[in-house]
Jmol script that loads the backbone (N, CA, C; Angstrom):
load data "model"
ATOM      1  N   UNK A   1      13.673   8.517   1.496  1.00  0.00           N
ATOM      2  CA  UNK A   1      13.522   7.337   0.686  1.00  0.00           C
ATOM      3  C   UNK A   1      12.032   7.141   0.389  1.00  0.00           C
ATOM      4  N   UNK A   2      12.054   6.838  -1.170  1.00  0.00           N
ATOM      5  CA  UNK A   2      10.424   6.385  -1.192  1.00  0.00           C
ATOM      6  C   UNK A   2       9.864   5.320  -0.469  1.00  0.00           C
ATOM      7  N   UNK A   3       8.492   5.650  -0.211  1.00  0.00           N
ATOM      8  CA  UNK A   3       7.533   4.736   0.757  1.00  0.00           C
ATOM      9  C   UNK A   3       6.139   4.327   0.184  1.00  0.00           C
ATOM     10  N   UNK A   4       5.837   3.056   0.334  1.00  0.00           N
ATOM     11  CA  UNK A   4       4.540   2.970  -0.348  1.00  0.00           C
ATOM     12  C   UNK A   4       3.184   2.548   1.160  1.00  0.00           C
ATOM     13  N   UNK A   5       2.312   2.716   0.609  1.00  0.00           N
ATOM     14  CA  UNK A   5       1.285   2.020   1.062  1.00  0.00           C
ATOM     15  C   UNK A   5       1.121   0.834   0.303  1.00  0.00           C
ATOM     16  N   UNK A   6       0.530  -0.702   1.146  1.00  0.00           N
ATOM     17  CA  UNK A   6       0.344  -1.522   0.239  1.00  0.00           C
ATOM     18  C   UNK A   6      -1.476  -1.697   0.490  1.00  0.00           C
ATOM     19  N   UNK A   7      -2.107  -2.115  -0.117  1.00  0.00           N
ATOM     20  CA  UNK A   7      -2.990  -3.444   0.259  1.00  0.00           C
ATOM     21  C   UNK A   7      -3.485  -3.876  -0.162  1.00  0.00           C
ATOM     22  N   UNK A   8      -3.930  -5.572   0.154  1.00  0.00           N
ATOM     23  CA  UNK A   8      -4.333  -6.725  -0.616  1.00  0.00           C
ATOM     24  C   UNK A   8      -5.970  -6.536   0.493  1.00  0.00           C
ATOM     25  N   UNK A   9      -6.585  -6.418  -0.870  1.00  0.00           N
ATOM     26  CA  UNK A   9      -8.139  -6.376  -0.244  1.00  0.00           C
ATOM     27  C   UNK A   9      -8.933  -7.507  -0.711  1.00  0.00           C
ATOM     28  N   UNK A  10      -9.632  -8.255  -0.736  1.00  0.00           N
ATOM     29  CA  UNK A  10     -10.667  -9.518  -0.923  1.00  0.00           C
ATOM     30  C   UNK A  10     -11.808  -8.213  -1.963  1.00  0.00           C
ATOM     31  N   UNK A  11     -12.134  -9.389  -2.509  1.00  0.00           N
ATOM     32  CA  UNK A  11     -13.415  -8.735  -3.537  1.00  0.00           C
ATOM     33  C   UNK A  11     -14.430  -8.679  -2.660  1.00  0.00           C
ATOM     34  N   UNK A  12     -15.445  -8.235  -3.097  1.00  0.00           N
ATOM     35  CA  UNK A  12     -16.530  -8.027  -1.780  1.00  0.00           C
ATOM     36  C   UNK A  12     -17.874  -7.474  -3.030  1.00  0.00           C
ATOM     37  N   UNK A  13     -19.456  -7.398  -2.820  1.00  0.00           N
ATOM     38  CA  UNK A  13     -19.852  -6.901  -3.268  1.00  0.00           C
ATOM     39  C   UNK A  13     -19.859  -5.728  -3.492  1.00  0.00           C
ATOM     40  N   UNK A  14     -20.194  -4.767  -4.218  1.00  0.00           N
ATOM     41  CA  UNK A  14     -20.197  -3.769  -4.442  1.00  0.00           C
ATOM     42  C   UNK A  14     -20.907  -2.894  -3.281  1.00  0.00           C
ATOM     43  N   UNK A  15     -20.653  -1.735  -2.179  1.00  0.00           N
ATOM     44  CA  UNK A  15     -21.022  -1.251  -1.935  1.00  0.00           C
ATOM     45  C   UNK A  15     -21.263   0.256  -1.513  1.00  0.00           C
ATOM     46  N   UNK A  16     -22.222   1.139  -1.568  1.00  0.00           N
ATOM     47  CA  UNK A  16     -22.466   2.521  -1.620  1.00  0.00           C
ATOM     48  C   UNK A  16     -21.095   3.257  -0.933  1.00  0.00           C
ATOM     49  N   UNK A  17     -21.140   2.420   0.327  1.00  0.00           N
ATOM     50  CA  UNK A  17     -19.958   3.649   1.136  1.00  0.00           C
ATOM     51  C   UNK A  17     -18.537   3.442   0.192  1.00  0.00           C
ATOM     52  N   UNK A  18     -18.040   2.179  -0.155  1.00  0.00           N
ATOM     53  CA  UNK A  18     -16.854   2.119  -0.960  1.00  0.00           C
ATOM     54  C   UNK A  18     -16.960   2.742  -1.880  1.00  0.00           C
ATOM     55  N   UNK A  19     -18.143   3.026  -2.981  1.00  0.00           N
ATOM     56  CA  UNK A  19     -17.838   3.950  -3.723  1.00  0.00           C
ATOM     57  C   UNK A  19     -17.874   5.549  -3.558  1.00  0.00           C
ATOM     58  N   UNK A  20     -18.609   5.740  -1.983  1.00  0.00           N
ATOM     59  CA  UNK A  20     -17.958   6.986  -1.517  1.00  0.00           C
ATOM     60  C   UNK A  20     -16.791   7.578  -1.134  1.00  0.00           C
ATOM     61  N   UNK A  21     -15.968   6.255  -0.570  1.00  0.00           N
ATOM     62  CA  UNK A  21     -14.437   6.067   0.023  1.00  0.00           C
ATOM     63  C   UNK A  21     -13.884   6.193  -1.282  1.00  0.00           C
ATOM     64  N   UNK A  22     -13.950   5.526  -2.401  1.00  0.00           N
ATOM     65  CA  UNK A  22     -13.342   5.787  -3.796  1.00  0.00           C
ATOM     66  C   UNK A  22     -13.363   7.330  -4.094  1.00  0.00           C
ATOM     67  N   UNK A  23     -14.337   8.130  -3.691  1.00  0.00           N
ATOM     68  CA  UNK A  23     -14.780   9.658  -4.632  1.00  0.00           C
ATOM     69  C   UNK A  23     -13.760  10.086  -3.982  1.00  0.00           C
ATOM     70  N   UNK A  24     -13.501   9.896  -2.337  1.00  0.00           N
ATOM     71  CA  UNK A  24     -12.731  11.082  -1.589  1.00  0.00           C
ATOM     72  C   UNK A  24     -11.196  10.486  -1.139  1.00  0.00           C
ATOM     73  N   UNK A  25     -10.729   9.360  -1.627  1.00  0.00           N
ATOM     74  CA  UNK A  25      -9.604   9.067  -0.985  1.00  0.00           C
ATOM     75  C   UNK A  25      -8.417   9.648  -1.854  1.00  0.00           C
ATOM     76  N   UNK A  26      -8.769  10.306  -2.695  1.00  0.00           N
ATOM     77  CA  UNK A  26      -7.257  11.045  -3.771  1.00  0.00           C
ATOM     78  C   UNK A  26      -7.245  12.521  -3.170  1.00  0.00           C
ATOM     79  N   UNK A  27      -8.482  12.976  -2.515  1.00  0.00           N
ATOM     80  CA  UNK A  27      -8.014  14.542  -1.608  1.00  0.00           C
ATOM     81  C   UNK A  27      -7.464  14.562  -0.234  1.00  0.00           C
ATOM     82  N   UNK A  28      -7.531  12.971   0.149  1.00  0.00           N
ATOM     83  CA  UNK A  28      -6.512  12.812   1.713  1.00  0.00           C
ATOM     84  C   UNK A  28      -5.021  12.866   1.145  1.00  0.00           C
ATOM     85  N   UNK A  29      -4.510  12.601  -0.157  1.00  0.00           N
ATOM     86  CA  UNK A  29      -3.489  11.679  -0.447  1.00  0.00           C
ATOM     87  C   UNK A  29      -2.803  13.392  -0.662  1.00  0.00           C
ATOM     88  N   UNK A  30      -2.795  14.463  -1.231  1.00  0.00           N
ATOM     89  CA  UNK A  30      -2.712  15.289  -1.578  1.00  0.00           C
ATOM     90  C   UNK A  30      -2.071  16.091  -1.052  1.00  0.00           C
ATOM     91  N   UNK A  31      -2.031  16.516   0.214  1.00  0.00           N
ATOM     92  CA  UNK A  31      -0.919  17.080   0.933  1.00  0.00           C
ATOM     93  C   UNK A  31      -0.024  16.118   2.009  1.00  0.00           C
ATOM     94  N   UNK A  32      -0.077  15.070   1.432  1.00  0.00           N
ATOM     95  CA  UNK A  32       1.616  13.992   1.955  1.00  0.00           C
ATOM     96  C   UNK A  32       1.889  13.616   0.466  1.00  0.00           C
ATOM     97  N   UNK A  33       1.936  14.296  -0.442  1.00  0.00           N
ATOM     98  CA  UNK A  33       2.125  13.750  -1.667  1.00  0.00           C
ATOM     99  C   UNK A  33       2.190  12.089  -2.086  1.00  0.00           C
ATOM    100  N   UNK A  34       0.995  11.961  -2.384  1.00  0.00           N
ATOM    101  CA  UNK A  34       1.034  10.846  -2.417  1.00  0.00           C
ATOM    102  C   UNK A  34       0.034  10.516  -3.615  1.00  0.00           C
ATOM    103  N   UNK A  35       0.731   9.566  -4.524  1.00  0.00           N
ATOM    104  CA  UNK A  35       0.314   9.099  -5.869  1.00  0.00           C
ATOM    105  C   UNK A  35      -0.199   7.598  -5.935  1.00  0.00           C
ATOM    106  N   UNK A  36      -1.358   7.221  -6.858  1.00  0.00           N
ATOM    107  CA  UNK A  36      -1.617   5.493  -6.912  1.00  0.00           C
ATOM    108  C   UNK A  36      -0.749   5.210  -7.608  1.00  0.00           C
ATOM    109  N   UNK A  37       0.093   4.262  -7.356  1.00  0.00           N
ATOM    110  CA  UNK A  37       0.601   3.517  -9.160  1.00  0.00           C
ATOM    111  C   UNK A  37      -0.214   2.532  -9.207  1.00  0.00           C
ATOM    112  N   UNK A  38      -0.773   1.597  -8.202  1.00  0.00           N
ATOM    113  CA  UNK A  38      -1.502   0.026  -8.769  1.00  0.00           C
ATOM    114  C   UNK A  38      -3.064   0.297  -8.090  1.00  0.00           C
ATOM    115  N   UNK A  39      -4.226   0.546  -8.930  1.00  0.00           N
ATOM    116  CA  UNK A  39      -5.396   0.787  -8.454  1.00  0.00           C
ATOM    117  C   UNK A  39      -5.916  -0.459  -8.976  1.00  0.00           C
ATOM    118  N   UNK A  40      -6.105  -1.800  -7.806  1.00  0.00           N
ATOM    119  CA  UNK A  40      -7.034  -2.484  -8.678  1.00  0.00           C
ATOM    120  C   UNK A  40      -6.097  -3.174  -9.816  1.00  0.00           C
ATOM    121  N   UNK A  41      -7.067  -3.307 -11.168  1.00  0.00           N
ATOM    122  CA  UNK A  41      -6.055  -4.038 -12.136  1.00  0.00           C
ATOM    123  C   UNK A  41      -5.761  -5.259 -12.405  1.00  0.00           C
ATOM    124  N   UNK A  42      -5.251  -5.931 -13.337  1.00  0.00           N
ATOM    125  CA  UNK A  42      -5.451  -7.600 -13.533  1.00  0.00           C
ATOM    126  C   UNK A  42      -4.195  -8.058 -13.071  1.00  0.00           C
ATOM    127  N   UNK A  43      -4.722  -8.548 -12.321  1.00  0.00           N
ATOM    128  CA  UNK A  43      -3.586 -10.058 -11.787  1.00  0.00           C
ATOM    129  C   UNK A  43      -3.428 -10.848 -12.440  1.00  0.00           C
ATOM    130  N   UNK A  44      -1.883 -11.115 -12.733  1.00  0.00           N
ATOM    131  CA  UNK A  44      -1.609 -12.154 -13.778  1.00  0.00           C
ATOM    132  C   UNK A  44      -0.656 -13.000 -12.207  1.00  0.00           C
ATOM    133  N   UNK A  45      -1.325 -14.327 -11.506  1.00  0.00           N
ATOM    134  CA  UNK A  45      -1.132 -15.029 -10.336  1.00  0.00           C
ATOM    135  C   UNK A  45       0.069 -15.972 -10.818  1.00  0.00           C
ATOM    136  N   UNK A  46       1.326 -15.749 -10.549  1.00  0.00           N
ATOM    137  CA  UNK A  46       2.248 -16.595 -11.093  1.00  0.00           C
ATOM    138  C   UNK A  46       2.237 -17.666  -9.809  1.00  0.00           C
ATOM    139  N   UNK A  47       2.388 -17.668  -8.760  1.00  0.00           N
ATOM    140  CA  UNK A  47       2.522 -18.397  -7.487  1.00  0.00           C
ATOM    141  C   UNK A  47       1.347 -18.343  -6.293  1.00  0.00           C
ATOM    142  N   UNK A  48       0.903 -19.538  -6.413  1.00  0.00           N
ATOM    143  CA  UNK A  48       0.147 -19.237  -5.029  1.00  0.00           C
ATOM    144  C   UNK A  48      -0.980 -18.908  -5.252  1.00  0.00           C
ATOM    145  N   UNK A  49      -2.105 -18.573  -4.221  1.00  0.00           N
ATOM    146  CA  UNK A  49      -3.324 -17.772  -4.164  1.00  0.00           C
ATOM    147  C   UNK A  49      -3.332 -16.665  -4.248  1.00  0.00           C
ATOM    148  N   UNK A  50      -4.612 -15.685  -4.650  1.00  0.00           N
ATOM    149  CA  UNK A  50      -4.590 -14.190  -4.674  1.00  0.00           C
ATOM    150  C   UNK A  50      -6.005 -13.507  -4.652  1.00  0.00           C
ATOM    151  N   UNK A  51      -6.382 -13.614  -3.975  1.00  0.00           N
ATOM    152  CA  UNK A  51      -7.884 -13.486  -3.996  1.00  0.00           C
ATOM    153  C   UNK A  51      -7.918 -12.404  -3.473  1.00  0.00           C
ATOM    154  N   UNK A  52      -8.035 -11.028  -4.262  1.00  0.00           N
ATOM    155  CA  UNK A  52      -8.561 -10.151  -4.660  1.00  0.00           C
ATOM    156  C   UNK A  52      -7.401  -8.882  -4.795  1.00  0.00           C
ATOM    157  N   UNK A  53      -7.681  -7.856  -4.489  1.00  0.00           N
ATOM    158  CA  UNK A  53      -7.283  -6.371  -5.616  1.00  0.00           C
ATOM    159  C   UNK A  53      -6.115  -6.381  -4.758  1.00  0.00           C
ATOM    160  N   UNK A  54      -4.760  -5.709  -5.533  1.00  0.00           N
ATOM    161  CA  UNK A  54      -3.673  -4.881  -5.268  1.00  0.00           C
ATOM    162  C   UNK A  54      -3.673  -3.266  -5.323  1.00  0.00           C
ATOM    163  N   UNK A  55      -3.555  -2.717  -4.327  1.00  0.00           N
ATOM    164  CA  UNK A  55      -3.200  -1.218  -4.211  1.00  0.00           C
ATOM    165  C   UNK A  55      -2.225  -0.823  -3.836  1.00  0.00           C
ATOM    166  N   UNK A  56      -1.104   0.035  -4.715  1.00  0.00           N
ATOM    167  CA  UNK A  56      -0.390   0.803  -3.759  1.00  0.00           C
ATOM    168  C   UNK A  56      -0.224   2.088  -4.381  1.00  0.00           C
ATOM    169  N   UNK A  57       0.282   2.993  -3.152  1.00  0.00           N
ATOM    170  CA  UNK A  57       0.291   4.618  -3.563  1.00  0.00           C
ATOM    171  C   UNK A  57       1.498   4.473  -2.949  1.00  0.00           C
ATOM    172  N   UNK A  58       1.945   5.698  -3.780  1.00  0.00           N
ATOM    173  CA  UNK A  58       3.583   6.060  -3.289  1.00  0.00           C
ATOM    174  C   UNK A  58       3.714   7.264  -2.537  1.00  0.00           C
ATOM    175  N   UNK A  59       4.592   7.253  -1.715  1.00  0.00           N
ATOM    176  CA  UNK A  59       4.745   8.443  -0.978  1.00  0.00           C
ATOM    177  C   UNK A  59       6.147   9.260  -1.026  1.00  0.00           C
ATOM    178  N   UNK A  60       6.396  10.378  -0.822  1.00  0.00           N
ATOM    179  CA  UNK A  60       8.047  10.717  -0.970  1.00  0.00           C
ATOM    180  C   UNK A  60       8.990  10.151   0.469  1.00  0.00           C
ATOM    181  N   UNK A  61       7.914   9.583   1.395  1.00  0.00           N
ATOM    182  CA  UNK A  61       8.646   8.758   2.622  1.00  0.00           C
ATOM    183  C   UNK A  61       7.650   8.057   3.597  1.00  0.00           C
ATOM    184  N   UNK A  62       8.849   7.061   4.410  1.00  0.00           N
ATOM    185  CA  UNK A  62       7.881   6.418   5.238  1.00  0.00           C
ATOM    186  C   UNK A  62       6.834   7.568   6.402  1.00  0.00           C
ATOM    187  N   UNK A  63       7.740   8.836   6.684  1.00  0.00           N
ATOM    188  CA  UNK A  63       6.916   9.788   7.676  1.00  0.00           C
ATOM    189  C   UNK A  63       5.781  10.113   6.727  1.00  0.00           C
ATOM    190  N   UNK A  64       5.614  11.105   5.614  1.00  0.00           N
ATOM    191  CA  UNK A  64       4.506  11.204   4.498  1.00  0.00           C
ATOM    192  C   UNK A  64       3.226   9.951   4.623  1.00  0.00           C
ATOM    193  N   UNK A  65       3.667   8.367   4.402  1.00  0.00           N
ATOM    194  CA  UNK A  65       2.645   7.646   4.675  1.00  0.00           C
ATOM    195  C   UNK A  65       2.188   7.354   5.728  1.00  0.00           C
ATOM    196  N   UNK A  66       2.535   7.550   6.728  1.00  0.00           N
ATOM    197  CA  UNK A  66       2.000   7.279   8.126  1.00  0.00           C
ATOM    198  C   UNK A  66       1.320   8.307   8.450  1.00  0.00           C
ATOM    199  N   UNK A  67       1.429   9.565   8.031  1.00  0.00           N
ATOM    200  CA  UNK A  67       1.054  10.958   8.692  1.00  0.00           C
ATOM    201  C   UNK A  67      -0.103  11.065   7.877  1.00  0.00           C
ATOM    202  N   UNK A  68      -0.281  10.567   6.348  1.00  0.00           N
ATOM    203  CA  UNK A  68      -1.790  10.759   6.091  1.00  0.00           C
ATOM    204  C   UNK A  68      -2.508   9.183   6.243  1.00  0.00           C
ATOM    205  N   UNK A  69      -1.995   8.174   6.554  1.00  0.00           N
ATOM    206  CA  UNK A  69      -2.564   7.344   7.258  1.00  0.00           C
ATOM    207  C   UNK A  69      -3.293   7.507   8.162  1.00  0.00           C
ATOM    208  N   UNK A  70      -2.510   8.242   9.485  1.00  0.00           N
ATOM    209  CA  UNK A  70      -3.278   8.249  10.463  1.00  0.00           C
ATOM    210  C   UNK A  70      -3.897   9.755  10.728  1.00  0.00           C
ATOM    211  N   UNK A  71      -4.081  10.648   9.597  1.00  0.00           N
ATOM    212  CA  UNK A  71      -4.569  11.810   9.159  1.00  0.00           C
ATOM    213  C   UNK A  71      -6.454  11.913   9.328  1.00  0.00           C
ATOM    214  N   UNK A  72      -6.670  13.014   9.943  1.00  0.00           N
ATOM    215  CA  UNK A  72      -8.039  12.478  10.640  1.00  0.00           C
ATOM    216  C   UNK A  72      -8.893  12.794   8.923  1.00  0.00           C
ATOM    217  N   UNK A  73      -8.701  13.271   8.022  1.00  0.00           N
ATOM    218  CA  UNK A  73      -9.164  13.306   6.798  1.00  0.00           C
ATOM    219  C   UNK A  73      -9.126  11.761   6.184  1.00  0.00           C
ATOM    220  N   UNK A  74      -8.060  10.994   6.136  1.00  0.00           N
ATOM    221  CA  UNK A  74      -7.926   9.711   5.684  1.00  0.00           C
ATOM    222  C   UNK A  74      -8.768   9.112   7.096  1.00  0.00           C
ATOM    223  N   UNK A  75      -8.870   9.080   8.331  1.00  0.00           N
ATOM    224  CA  UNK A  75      -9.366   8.126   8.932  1.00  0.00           C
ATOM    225  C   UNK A  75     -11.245   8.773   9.394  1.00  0.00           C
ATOM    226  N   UNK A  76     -11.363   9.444   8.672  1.00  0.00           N
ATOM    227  CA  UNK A  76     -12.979  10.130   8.375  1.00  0.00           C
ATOM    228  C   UNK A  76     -13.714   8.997   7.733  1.00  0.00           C
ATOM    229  N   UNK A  77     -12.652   8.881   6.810  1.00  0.00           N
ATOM    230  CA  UNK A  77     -13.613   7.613   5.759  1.00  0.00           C
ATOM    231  C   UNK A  77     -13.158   6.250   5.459  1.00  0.00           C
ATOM    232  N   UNK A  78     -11.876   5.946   6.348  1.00  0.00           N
ATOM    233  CA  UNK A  78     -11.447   4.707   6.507  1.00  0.00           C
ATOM    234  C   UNK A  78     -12.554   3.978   6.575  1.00  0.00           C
ATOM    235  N   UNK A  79     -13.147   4.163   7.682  1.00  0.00           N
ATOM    236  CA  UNK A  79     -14.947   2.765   8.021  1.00  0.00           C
ATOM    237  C   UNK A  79     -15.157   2.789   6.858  1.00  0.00           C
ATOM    238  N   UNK A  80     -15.591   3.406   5.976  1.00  0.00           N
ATOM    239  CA  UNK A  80     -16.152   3.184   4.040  1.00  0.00           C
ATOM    240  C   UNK A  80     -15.878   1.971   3.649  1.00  0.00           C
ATOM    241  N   UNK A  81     -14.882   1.694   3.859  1.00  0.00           N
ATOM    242  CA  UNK A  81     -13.964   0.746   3.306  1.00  0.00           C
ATOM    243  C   UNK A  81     -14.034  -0.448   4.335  1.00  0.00           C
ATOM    244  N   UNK A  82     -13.519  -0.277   5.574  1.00  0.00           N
ATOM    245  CA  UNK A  82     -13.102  -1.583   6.246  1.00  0.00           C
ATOM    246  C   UNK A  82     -14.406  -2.053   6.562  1.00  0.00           C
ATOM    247  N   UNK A  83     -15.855  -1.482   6.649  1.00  0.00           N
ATOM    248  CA  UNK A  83     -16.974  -2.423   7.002  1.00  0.00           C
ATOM    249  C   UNK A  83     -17.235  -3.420   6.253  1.00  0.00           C
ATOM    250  N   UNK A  84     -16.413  -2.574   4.776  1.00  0.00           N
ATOM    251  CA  UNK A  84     -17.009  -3.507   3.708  1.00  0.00           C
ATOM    252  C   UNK A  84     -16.053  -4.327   2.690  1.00  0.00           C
ATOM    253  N   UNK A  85     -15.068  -4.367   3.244  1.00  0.00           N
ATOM    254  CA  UNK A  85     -13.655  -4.577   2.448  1.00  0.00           C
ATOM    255  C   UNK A  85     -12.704  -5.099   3.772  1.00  0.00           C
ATOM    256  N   UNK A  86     -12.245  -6.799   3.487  1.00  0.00           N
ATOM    257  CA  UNK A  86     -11.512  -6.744   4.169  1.00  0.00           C
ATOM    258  C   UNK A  86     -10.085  -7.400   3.567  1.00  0.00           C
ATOM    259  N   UNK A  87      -9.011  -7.132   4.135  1.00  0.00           N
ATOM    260  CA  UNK A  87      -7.698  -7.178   3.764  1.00  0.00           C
ATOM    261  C   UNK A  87      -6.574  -6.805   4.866  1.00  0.00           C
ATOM    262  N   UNK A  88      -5.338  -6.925   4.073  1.00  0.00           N
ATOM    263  CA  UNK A  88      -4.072  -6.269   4.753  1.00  0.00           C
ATOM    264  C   UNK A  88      -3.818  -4.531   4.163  1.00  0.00           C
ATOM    265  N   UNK A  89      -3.423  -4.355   4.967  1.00  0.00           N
ATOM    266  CA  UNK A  89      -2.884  -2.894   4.545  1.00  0.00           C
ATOM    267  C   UNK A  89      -1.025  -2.939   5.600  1.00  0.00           C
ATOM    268  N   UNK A  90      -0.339  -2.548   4.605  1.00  0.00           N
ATOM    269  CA  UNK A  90       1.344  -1.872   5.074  1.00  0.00           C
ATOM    270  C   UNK A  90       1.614  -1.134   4.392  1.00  0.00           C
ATOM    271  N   UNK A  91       2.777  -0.138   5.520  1.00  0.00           N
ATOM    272  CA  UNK A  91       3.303   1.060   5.057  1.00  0.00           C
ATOM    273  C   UNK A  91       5.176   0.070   4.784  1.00  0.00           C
ATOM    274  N   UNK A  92       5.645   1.071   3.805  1.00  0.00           N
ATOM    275  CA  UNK A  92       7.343  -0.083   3.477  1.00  0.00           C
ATOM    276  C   UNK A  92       7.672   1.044   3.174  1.00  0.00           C
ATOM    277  N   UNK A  93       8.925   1.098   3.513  1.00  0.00           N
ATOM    278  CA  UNK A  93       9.961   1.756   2.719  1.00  0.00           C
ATOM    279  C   UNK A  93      10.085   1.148   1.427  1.00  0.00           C
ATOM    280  N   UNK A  94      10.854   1.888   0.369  1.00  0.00           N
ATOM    281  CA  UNK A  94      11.360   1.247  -0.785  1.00  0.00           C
ATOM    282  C   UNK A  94      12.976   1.356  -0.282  1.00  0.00           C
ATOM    283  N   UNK A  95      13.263   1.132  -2.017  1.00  0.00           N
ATOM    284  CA  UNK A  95      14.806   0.564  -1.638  1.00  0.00           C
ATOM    285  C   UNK A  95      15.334   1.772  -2.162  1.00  0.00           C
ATOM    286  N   UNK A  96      16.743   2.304  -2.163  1.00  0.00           N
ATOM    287  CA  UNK A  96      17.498   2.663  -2.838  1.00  0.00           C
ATOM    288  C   UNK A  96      17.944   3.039  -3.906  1.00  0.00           C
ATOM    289  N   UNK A  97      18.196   4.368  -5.116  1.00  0.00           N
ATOM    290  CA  UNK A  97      18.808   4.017  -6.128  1.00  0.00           C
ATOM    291  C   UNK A  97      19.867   2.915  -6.340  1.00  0.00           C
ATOM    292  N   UNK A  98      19.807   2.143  -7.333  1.00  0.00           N
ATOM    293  CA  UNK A  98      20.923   1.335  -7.576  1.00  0.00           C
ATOM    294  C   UNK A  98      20.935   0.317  -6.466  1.00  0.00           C
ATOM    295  N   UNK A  99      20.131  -0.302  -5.953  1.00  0.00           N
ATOM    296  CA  UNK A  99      20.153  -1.090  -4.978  1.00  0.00           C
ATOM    297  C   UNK A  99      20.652  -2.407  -5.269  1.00  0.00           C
ATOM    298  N   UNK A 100      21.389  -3.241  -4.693  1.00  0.00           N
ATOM    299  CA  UNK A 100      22.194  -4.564  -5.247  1.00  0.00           C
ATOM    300  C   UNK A 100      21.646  -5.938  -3.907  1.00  0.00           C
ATOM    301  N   UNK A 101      20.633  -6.746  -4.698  1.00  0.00           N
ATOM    302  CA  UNK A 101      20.330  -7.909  -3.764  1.00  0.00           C
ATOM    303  C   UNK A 101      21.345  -8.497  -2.969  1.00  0.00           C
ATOM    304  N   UNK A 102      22.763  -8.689  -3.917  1.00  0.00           N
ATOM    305  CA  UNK A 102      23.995  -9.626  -3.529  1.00  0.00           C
ATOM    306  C   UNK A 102      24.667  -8.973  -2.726  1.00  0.00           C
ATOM    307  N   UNK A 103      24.506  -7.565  -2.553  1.00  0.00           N
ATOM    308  CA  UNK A 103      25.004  -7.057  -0.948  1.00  0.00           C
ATOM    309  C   UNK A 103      23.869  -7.458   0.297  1.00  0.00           C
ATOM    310  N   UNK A 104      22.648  -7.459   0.235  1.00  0.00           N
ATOM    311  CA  UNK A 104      21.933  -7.876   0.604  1.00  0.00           C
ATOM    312  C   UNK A 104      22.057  -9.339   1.126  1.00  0.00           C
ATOM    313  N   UNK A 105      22.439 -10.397   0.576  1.00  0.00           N
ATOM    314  CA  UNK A 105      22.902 -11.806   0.254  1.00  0.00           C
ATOM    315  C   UNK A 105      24.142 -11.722   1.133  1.00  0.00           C
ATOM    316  N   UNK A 106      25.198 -10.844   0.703  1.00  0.00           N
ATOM    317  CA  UNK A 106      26.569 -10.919   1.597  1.00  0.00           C
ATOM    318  C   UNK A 106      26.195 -10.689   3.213  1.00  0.00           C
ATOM    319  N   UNK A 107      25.299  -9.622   3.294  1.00  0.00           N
ATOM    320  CA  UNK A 107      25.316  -9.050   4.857  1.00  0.00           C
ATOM    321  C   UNK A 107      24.575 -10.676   5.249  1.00  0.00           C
ATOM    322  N   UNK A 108      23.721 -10.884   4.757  1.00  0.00           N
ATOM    323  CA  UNK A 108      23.050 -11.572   5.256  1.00  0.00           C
ATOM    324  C   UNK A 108      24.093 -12.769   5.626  1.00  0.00           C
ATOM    325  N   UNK A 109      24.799 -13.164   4.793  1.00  0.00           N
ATOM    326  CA  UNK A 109      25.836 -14.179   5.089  1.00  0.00           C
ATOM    327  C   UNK A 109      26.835 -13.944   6.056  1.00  0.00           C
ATOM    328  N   UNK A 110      27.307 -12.733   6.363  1.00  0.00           N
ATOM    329  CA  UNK A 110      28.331 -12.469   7.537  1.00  0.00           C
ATOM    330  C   UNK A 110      27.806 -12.747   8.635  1.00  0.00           C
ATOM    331  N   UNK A 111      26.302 -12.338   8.498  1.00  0.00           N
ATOM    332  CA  UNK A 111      25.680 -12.077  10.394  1.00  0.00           C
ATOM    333  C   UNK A 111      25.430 -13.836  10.347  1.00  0.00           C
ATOM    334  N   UNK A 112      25.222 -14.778   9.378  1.00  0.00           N
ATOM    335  CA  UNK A 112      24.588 -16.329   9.973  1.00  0.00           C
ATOM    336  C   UNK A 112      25.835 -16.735   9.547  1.00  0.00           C
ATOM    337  N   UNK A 113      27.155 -16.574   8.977  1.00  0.00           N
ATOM    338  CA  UNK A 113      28.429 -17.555   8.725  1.00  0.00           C
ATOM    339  C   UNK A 113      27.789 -18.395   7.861  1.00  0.00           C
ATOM    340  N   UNK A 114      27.488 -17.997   6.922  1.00  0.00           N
ATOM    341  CA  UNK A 114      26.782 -19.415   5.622  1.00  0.00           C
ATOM    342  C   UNK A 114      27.543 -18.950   4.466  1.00  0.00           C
TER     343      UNK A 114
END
end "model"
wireframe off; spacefill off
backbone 0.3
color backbone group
């Protein structure tokens, strides 16, 4: 099942090592196959607060994102980033072809009797 990386990072000034972490973080991603779809990009904030960037890369599974997560190539230049960037980062599964909320809704209703 597909798997993404997420994370919500805070804006931060601009700095040298992040744009070194930027040059080299698409040759960690490369052998767990793993693609950006949301780099950055405009937030259009329908609800709530949002203070600062969306990222996620896709992976062909949750093992794929964890394994170049904790991949000593991805965690070489992790510090780049977290000295100077702070945020959440998660790994998720995705859902299903054809996935249906209202089964989702039903289970959920059998296990609480609502």
């Amino acid at each position: 099942m597909t798997a993404y990386a997420i994370a919500h990072l805070r804006r931060a000034p601009v700095h040298a090592e992040v744009l070194t972490y930027l040059e080299r973080i698409d040759a960690t991603l490369a052998q767990f196959a793993g693609r950006f779809l949301v780099h950055g990009g405009t937030i259009d904030v329908l609800e709530g607060d949002w203070p600062g960037d969306v990222i996620v890369i896709e992976f062909p599974d949750l093992q794929r994102a964890r394994s170049w997560y904790q991949s000593s190539d991805y965690q070489e230049i992790k510090p780049l980033r977290t000295r100077h960037l702070t945020g959440e980062v998660i790994l998720v599964d995705g859902v299903e072809p054809g996935h249906d909320s209202s089964q989702v809704a039903a289970t959920i209703r059998r296990a609480t009797n609502r």
